[in-house]
PQR file of N, CA, C, O and H, with PARSE charges and radii, in Angstrom:
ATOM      1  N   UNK A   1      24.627 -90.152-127.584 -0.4000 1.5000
ATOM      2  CA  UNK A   1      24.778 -91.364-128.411 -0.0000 2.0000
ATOM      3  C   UNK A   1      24.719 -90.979-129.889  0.5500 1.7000
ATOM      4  O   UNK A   1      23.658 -91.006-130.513 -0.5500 1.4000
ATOM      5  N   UNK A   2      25.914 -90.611-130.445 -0.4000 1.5000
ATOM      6  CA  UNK A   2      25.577 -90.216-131.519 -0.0000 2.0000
ATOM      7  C   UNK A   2      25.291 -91.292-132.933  0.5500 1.7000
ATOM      8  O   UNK A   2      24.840 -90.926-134.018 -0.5500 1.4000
ATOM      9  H   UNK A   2      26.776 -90.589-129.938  0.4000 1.0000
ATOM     10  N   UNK A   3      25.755 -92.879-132.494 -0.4000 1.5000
ATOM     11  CA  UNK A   3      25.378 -93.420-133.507 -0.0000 2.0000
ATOM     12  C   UNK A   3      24.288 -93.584-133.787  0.5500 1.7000
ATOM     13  O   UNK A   3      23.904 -93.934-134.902 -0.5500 1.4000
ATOM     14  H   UNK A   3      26.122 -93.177-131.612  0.4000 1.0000
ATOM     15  N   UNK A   4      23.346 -93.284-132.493 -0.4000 1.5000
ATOM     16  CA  UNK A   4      22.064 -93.624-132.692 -0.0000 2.0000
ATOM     17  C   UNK A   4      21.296 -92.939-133.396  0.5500 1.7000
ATOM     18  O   UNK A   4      20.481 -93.419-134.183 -0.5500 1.4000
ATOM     19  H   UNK A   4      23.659 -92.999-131.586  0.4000 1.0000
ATOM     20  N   UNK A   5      21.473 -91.753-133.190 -0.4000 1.5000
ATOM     21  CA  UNK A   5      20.733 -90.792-133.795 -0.0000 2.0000
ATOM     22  C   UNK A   5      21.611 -90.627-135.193  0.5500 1.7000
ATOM     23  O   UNK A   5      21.278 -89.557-135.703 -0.5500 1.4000
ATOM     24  H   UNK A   5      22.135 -91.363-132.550  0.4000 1.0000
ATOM     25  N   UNK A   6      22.661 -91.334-136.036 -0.4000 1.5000
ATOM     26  CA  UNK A   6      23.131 -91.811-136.998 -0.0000 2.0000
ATOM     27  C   UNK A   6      22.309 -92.693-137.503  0.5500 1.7000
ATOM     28  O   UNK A   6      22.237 -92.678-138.732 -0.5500 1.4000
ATOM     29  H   UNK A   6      22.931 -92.203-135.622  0.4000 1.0000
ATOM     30  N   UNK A   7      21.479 -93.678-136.786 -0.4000 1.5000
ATOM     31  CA  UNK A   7      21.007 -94.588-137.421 -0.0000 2.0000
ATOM     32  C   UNK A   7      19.739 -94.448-137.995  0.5500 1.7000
ATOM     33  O   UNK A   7      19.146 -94.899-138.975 -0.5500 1.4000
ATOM     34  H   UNK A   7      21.537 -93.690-135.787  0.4000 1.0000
ATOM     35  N   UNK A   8      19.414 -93.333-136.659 -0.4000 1.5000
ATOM     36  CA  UNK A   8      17.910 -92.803-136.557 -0.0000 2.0000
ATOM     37  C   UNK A   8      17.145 -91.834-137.878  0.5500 1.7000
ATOM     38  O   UNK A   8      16.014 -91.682-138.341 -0.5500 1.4000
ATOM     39  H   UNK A   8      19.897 -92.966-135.864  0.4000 1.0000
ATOM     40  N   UNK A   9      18.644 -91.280-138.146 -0.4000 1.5000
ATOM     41  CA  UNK A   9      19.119 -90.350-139.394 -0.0000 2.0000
ATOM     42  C   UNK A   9      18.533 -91.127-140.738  0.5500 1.7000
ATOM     43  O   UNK A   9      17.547 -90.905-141.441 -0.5500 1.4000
ATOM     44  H   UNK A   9      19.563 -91.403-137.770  0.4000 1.0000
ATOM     45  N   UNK A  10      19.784 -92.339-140.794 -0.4000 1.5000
ATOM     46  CA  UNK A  10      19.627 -93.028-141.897 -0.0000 2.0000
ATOM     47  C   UNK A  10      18.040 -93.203-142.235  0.5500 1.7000
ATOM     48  O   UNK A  10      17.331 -92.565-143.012 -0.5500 1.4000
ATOM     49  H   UNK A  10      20.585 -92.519-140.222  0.4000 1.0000
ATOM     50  N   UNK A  11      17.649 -94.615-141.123 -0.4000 1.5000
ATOM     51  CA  UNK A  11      16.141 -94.744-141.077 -0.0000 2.0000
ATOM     52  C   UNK A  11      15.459 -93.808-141.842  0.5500 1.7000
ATOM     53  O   UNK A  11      15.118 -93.795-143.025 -0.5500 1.4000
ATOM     54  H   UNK A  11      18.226 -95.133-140.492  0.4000 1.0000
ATOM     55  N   UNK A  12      15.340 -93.089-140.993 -0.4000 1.5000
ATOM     56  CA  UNK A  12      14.935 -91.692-141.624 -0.0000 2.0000
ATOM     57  C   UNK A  12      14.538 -91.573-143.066  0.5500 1.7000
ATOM     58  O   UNK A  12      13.411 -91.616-143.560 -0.5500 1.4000
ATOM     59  H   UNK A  12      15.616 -93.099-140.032  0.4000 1.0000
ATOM     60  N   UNK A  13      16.239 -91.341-143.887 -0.4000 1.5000
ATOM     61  CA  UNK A  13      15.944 -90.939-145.026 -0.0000 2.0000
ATOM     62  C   UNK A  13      15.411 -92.197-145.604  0.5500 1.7000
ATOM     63  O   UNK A  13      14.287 -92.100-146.095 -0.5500 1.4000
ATOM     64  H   UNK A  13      17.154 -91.306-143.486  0.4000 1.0000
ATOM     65  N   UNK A  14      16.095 -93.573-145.654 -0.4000 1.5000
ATOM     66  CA  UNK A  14      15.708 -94.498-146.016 -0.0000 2.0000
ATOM     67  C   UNK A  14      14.326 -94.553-146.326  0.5500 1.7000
ATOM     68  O   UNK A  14      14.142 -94.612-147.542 -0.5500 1.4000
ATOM     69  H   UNK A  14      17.008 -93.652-145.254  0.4000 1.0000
ATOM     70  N   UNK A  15      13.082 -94.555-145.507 -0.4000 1.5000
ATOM     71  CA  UNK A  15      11.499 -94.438-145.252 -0.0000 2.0000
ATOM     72  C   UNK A  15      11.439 -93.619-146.437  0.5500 1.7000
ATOM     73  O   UNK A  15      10.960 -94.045-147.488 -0.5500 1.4000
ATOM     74  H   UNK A  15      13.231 -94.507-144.520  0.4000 1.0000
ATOM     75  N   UNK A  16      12.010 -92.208-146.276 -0.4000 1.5000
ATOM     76  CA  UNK A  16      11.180 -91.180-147.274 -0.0000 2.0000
ATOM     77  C   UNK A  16      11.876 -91.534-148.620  0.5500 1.7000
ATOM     78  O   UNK A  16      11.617 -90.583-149.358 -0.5500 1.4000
ATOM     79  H   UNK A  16      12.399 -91.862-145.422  0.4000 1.0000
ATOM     80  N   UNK A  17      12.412 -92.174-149.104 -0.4000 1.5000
ATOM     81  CA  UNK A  17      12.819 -92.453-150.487 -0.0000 2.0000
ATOM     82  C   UNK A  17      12.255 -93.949-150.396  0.5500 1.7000
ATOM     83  O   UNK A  17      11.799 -94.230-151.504 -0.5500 1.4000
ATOM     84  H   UNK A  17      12.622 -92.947-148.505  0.4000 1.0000
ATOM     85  N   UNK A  18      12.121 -94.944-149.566 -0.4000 1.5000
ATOM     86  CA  UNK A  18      11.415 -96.075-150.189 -0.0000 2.0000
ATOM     87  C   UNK A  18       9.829 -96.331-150.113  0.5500 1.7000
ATOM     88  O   UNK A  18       9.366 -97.377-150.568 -0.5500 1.4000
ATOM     89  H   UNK A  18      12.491 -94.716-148.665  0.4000 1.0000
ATOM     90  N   UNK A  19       9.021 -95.368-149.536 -0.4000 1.5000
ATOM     91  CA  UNK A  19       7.946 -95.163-149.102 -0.0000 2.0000
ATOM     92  C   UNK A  19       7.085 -94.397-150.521  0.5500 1.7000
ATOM     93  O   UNK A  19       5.928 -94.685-150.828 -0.5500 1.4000
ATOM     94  H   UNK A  19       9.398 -94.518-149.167  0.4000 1.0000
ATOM     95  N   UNK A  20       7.702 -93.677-151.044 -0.4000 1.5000
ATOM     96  CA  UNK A  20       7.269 -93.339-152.687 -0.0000 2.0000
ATOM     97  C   UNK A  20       7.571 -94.346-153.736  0.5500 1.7000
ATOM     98  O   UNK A  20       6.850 -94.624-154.694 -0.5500 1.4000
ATOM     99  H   UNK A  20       8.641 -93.443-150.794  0.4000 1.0000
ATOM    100  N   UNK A  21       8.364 -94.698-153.530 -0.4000 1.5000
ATOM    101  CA  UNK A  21       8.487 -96.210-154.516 -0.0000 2.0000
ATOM    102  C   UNK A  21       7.923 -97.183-154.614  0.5500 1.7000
ATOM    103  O   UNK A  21       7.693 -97.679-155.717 -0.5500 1.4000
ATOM    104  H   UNK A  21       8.949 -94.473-152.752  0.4000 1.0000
ATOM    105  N   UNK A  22       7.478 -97.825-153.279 -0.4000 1.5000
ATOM    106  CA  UNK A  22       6.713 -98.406-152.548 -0.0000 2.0000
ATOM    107  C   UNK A  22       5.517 -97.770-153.373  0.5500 1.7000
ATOM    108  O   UNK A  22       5.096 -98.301-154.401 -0.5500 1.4000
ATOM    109  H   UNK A  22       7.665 -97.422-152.383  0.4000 1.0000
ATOM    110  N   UNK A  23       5.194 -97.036-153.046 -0.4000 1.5000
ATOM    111  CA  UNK A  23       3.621 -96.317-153.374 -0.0000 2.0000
ATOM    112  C   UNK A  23       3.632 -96.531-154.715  0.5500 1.7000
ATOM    113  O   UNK A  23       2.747 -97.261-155.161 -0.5500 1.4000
ATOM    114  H   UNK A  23       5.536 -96.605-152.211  0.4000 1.0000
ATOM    115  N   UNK A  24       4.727 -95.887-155.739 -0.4000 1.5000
ATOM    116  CA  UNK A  24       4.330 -96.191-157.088 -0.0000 2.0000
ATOM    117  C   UNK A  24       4.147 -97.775-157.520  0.5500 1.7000
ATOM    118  O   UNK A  24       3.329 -98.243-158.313 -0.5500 1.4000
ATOM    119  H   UNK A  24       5.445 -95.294-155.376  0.4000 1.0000
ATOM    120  N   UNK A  25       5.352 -98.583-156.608 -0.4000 1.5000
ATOM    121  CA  UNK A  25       5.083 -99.689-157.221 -0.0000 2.0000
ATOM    122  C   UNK A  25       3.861-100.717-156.889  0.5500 1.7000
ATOM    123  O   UNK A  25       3.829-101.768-157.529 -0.5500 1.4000
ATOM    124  H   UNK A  25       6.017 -98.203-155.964  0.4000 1.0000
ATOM    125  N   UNK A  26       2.812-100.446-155.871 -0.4000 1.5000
ATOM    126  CA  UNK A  26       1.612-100.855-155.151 -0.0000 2.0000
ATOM    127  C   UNK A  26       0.422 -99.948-156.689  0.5500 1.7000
ATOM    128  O   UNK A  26      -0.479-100.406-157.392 -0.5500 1.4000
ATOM    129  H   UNK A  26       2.838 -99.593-155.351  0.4000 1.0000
ATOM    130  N   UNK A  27       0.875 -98.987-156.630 -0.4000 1.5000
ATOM    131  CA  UNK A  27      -0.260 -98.452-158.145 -0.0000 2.0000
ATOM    132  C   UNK A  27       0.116 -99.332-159.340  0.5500 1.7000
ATOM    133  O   UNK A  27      -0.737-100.003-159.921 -0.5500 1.4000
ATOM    134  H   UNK A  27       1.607 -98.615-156.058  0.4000 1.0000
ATOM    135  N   UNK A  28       1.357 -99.321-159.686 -0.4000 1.5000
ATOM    136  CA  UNK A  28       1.715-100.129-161.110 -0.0000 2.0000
ATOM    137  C   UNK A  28       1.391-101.484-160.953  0.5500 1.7000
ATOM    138  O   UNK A  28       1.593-102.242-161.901 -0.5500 1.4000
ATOM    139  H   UNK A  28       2.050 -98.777-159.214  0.4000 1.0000
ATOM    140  N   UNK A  29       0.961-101.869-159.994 -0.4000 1.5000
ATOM    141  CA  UNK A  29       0.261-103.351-159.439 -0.0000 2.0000
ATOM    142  C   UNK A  29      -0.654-103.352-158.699  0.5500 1.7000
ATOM    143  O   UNK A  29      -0.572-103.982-157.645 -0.5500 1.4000
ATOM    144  H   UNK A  29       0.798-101.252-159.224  0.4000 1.0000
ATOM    145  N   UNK A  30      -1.414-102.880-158.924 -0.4000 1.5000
ATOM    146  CA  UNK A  30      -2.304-102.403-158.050 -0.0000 2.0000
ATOM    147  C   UNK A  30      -3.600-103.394-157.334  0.5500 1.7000
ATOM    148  O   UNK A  30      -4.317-103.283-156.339 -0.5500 1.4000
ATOM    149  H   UNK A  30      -1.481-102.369-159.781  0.4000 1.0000
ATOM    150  N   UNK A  31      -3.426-104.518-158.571 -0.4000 1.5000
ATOM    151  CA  UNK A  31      -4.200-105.980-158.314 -0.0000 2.0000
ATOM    152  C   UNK A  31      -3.511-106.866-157.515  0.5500 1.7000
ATOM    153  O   UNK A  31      -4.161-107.689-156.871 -0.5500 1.4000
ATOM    154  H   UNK A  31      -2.843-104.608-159.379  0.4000 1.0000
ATOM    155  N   UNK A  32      -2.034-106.837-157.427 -0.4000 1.5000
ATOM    156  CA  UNK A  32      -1.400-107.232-156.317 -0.0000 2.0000
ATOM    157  C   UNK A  32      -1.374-106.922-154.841  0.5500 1.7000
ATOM    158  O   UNK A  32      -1.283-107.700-153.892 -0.5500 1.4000
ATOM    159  H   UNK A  32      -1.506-106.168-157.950  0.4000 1.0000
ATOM    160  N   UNK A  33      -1.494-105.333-154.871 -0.4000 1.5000
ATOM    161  CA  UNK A  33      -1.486-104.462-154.172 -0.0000 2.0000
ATOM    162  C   UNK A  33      -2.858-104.689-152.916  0.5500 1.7000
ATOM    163  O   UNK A  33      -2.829-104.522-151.697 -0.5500 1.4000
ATOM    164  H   UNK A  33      -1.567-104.701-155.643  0.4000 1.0000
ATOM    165  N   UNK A  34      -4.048-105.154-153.877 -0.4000 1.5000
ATOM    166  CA  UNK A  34      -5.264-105.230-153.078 -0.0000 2.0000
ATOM    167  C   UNK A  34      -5.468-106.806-152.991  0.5500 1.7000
ATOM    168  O   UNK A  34      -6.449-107.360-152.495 -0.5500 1.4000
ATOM    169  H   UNK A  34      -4.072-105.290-154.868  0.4000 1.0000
ATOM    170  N   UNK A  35      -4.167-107.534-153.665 -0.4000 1.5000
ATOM    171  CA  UNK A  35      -4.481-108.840-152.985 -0.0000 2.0000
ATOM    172  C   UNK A  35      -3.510-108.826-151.298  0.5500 1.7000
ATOM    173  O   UNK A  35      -3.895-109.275-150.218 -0.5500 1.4000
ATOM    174  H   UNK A  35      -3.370-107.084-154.068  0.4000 1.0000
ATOM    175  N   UNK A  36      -2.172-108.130-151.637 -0.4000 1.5000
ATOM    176  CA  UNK A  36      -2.048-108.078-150.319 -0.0000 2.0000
ATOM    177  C   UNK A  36      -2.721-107.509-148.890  0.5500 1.7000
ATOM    178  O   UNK A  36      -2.564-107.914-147.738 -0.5500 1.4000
ATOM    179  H   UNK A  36      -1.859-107.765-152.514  0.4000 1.0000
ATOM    180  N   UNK A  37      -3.535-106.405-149.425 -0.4000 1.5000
ATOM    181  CA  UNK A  37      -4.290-105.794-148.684 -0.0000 2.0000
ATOM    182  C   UNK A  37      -5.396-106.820-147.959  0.5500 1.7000
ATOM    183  O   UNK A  37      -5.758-106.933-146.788 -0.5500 1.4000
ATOM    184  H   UNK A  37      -3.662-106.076-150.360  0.4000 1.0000
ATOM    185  N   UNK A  38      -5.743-107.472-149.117 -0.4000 1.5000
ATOM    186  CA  UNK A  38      -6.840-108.414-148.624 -0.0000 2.0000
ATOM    187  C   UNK A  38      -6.497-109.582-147.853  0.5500 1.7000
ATOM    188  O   UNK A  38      -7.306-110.234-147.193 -0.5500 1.4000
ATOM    189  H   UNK A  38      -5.449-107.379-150.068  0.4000 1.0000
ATOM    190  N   UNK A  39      -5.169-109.839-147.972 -0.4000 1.5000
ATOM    191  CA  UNK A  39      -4.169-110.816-147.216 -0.0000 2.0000
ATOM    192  C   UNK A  39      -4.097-110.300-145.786  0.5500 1.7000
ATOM    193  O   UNK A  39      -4.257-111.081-144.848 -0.5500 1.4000
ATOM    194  H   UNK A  39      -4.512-109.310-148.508  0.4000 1.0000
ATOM    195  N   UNK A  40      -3.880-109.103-145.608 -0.4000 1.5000
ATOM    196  CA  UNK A  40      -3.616-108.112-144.388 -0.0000 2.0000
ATOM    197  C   UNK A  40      -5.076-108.212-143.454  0.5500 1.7000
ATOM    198  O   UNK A  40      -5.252-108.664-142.323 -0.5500 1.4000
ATOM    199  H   UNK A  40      -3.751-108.468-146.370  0.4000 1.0000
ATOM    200  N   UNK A  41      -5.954-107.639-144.353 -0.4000 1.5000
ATOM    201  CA  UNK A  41      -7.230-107.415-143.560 -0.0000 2.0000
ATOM    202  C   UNK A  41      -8.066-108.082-143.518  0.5500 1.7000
ATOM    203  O   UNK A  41      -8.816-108.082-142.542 -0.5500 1.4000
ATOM    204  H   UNK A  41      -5.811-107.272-145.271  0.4000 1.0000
ATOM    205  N   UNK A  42      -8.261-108.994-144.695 -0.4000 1.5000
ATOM    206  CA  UNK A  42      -9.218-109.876-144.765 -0.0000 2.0000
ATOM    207  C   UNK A  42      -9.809-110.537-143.863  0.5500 1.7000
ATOM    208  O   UNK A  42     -11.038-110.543-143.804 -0.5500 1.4000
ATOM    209  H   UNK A  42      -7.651-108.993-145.488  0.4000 1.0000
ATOM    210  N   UNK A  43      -8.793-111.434-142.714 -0.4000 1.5000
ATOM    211  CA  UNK A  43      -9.098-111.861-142.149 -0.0000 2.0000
ATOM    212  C   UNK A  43     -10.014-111.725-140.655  0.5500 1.7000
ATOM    213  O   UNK A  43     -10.816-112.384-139.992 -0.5500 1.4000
ATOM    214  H   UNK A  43      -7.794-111.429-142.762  0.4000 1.0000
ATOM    215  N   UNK A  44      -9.279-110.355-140.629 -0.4000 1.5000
ATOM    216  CA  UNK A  44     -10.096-109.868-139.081 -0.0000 2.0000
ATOM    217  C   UNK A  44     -11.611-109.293-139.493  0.5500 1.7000
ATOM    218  O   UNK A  44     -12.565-109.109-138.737 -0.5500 1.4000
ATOM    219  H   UNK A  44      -8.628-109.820-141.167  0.4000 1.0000
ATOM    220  N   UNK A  45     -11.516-109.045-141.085 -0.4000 1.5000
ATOM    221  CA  UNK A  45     -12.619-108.572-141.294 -0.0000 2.0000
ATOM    222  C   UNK A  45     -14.114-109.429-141.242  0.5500 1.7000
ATOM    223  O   UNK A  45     -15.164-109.139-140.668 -0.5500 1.4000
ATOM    224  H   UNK A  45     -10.741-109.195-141.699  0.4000 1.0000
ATOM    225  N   UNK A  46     -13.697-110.761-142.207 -0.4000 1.5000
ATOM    226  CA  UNK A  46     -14.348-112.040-141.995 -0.0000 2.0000
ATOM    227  C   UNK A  46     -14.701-112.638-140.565  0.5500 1.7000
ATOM    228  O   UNK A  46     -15.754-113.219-140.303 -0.5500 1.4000
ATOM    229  H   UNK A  46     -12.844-110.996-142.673  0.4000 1.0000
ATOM    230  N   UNK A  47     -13.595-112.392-139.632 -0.4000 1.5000
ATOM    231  CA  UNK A  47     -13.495-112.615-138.528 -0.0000 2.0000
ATOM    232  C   UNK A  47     -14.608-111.877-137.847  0.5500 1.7000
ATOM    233  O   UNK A  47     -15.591-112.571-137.585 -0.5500 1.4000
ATOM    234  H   UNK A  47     -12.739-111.921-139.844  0.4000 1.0000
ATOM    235  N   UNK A  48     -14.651-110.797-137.557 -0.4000 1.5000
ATOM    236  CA  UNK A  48     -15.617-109.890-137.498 -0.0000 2.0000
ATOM    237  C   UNK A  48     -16.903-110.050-137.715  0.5500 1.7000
ATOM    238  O   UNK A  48     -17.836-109.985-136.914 -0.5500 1.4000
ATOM    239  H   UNK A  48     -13.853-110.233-137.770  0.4000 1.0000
ATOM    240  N   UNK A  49     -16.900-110.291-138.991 -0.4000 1.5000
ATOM    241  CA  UNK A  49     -18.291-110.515-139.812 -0.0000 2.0000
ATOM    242  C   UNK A  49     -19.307-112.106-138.868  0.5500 1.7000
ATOM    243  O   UNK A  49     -20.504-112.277-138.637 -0.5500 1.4000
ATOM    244  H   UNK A  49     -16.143-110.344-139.642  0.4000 1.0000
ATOM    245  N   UNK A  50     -18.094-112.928-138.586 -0.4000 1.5000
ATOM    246  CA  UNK A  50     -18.602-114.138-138.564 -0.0000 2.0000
ATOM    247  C   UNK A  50     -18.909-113.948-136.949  0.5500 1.7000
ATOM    248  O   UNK A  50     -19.865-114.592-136.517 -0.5500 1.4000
ATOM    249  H   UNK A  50     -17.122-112.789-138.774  0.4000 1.0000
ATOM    250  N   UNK A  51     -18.299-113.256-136.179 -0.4000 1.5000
ATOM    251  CA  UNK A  51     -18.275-113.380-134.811 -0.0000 2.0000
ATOM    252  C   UNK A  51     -19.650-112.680-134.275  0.5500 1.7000
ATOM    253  O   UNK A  51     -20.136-112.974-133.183 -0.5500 1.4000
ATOM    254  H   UNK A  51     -17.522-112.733-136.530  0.4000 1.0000
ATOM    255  N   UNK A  52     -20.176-111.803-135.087 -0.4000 1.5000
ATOM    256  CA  UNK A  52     -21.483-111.130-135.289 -0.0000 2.0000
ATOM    257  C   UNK A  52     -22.307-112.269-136.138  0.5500 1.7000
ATOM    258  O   UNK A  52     -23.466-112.055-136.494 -0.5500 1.4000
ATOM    259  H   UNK A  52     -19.782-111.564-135.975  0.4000 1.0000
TER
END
């Protein structure tokens, strides 16, 4: 199947060039960055907290 592993390819590079960008642009915002984080985790964490 070669498109697949065409696609698999792309993917691929895609990740490793938007995955550093990504990263710089999570530092150059970095207060955004840990509000999404806190969006992400927050909840199971609280969750957690409260279930104890």
């Amino acid at each position: 199947m070669p498109e697949l592993m065409q696609a698999l390819s792309v993917l691929a590079v895609g990740w490793a060039v938007l995955l550093p960008l990504l990263a710089r642009f999570s530092m150059r915002f970095d207060g955004i960055g840990q509000g999404a984080a806190g969006l992400a985790y927050g909840p199971h964490a609280k969750g957690s907290i409260h279930h104890v």
